[in-house]
N, C-alpha and C positions, 0 to 999 in steps of 0.2 A: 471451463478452461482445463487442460491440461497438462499434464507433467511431460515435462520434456527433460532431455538429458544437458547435460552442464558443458557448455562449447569451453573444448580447452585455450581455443588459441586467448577467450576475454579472461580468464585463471590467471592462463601465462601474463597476460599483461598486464593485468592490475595488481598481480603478485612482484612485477618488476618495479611498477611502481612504488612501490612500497617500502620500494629502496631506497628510494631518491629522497634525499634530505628535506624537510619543512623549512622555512626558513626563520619559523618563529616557533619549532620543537624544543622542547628543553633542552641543556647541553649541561646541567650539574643538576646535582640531588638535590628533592625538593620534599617537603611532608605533601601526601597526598592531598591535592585539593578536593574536599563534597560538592558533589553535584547530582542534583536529579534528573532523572529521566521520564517525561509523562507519558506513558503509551497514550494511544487514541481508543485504547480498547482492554479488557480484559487478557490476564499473561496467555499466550498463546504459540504453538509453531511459527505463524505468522511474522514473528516481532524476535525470531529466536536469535540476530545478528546483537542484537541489544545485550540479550543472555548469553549468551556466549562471550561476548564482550567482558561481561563481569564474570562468570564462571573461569574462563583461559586466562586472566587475567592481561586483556589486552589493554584495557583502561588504566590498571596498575601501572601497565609498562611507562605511560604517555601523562603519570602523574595525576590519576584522578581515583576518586572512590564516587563511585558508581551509586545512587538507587532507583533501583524501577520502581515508578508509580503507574497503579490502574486509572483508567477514567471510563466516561459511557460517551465515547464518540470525538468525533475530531475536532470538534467545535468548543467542548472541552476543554481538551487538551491545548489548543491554541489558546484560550482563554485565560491559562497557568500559567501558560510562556508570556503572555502579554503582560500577566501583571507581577508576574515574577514570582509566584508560588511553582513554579518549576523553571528549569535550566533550559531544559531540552525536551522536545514533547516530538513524539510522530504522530502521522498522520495525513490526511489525502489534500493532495495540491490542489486540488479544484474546490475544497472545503477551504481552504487560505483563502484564495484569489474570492470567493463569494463574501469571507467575512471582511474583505479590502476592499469590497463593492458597497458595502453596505454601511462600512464607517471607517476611520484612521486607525488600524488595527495596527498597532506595531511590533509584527512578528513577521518573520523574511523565512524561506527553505534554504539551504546551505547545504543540502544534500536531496538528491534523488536516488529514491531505492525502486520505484516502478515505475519503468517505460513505458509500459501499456496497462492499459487500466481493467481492472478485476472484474467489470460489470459483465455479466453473461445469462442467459436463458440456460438453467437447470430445467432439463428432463428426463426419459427415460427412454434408451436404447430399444427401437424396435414398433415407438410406436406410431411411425410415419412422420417424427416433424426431424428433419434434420438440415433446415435454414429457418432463418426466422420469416420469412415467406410461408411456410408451412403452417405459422402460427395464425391465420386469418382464420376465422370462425370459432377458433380454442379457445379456451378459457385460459387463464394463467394469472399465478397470485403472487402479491407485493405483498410487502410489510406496510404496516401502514405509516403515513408522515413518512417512508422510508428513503424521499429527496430525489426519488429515479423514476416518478410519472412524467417528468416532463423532459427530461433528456430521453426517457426511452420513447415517447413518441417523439421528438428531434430523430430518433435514428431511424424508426419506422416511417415517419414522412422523408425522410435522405434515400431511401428503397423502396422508394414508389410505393407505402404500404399505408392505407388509412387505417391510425389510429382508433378509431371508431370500428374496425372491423375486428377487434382482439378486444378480446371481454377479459377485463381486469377484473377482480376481485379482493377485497383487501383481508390477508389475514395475521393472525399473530404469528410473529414466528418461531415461534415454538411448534406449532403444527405444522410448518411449511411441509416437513418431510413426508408427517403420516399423511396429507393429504397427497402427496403426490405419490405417495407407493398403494393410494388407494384407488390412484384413478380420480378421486375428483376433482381434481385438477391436470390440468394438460402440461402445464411446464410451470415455470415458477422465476420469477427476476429475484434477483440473488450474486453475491459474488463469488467469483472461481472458488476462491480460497476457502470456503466453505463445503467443497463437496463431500471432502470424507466423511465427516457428518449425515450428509444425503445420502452417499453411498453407505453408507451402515444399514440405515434407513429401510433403505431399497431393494438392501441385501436381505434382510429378513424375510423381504414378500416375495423374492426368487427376481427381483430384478435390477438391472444395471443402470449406472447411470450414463448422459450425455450432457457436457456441454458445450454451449454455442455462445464463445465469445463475442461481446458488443464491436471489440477489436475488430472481428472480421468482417463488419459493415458500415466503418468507416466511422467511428468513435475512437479517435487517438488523443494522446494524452499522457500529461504525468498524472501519477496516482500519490501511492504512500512517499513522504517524504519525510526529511528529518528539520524540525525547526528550530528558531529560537529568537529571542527577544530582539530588536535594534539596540537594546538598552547593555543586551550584552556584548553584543557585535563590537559599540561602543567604545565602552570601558573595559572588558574582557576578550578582546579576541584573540591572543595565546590562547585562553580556556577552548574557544570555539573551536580553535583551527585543534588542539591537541585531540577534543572529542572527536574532530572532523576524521583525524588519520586514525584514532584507533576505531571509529566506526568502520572504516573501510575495510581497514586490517580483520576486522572481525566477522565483518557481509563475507569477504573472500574466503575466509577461512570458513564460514557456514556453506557455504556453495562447494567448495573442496571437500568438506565432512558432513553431508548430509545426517547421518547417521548420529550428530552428537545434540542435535537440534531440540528432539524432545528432551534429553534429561539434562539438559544446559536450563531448558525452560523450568523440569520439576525441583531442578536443585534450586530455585527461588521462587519457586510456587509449586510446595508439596499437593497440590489437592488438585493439577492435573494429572494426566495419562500420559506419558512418557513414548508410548507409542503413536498413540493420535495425534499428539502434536509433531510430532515427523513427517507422519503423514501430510499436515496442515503445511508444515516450511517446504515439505517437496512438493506440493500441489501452486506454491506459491514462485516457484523456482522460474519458470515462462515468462514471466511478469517482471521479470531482474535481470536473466540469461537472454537475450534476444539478441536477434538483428540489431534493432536500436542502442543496444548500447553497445553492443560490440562495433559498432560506427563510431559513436558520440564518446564512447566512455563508461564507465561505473562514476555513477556520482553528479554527474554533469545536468545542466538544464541548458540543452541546444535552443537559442531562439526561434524557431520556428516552429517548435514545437511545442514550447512556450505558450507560444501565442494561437496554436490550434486548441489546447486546453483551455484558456481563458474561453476562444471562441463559444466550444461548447457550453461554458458554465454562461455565456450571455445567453446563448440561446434559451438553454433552460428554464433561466429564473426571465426570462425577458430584461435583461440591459443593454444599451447601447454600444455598442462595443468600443465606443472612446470610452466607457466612464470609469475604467484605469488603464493603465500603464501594467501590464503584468511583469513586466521589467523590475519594477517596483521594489516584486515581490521576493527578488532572490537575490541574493549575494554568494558570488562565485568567488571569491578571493578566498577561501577555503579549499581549493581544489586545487591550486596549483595551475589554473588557468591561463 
């Protein structure tokens, strides 16, 4: 996936937004309330609207004290919000909608932060594959257990392309890179937001990278989103709706200052790169800034779209596609709807 540039007319307008009153914002002084935040992942550019949040002190403004917490994966982190060892956790709307298929999960999204979803074919500029059509007779490596064998054939059977003809190989991925700047691998499934990494990679052995969003052959979808409990929804929803407006205030103002992404990230977790992870939040930028939500909004979860995400995750895992309501799964009354 690519970096693309920041459309000013969705700035301007979620920046206008921003103006307009909550109707349950605080209106007197208040001792900050504690509240956690669970990432879905290690601190990262990725996640830097979060960091920035607590660094600017947007969360301050809107009466909260902030802490990020790490976890290993979305599944996770839904799991802290459900049981209330965190407040707020992110993480990919199609990892919600699977864990609401599988049992009475009680955790809702109340914000969407990606419109299109990060899955893409990592390769290398130059070496003839530039559709995934190209990929018939190639070799190309997953992570293992890594949840995208069966959506990624969902995509190659939607393009007319037998699964069976693209030799998967399962590796760790800590080598995804050397193997792919060594040639023993043809491309590699992976998500966008991972490429500077690859590209580091790549750069070593004198070459470049390429990738080929899922997006462009008809994998659409919400991705990372922001969650939290029913429990809180609840009995706390001032708390929700105040996180709800300084998240937003804080996405916008990372999309207006790309540039403060990484050391918003290192000022709360000394032990990354400051540069890299800028790199990681602008590589992440496409996935936020689009068409879709310059239509729908920042923040929003349009119905129909909604329900093409669920679509995929039935297909995947093989469910029914009554066997929920992904309606269920969000609660818009945060947004100003």
């Amino acid at each position: 996936m690519r970096v693309r540039e920041i459309g000013n007319s969705i700035l301007a307008g979620a920046f206008a937004l921003l103006c307009l009153p909550i109707s349950v914002a605080p209106t007197v002084a208040r001792a900050a309330e504690d509240v956690t935040c669970q990432l879905d992942w290690l601190p990262s550019g990725g996640k830097a609207p979060v960091f920035i949040g607590v660094v600017k002190g947007f969360f301050a403004e809107d009466g909260l004290n902030v802490t990020v917490k790490s976890s290993r994966g979305a599944g996770d982190a839904i799991i802290r919000a459900a049981t209330g060892t965190a407040d707020f956790a992110t993480g990919d709307m199609g990892t919600l909608l699977n864990a609401r298929a599988q049992g009475a999960v009680p955790v809702k999204a109340f914000f969407s932060v990606y419109t299109k979803l990060p899955d893409s074919v990592i390769t290398v500029k130059g070496n003839g594959i530039t559709t995934i059509k190209d990929l018939v007779g190639k070799t190309v490596g997953n992570a293992p257990f890594g949840g995208e064998d069966a959506l990624w054939a969902a995509v190659l059977s939607l393009n007319g392309i037998d699964p069976k003809s693209v030799k998967m190989v399962s590796l760790d991925p800590k080598v995804h890179g050397p193997m792919l700047a060594s040639g023993k691998v043809d491309a590699l499934i992976d998500w966008a937001t991972g490429a500077p990494g690859f590209a580091h990679v790549l750069a070593q052995a004198g070459k470049q990278i390429d990738i080929i969003p899922w997006a462009n052959y008809g994998l659409e979808g919400y991705g990372l989103s922001v969650f939290t409990s029913e429990k809180m929804i609840r009995e706390r929803p001032q708390t929700v709706a105040r996180f709800a407006h300084a998240f937003r205030k804080s996405l916008m103002y990372t999309l207006a200052h790309p540039e403060e992404s990484g050391p918003a990230v290192k000022a709360l977790a000394p032990e990354v790169d400051a540069g890299f992870e800028t790199e990681n939040w602008t590589q992440s930028v496409w996935l936020i800034d689009n068409e879709i939500s310059k239509r729908d909004g920042i923040g929003t979860f349009e119905p129909a779209l909604l329900k093409k995400t669920w679509m995929w995750v039935a297909k995947s895992h093989g469910y029914p596609i009554d066997k929920i309501d992904p309606e269920q799964a969000v609660d818009r009354s945060f947004l100003g709807e």
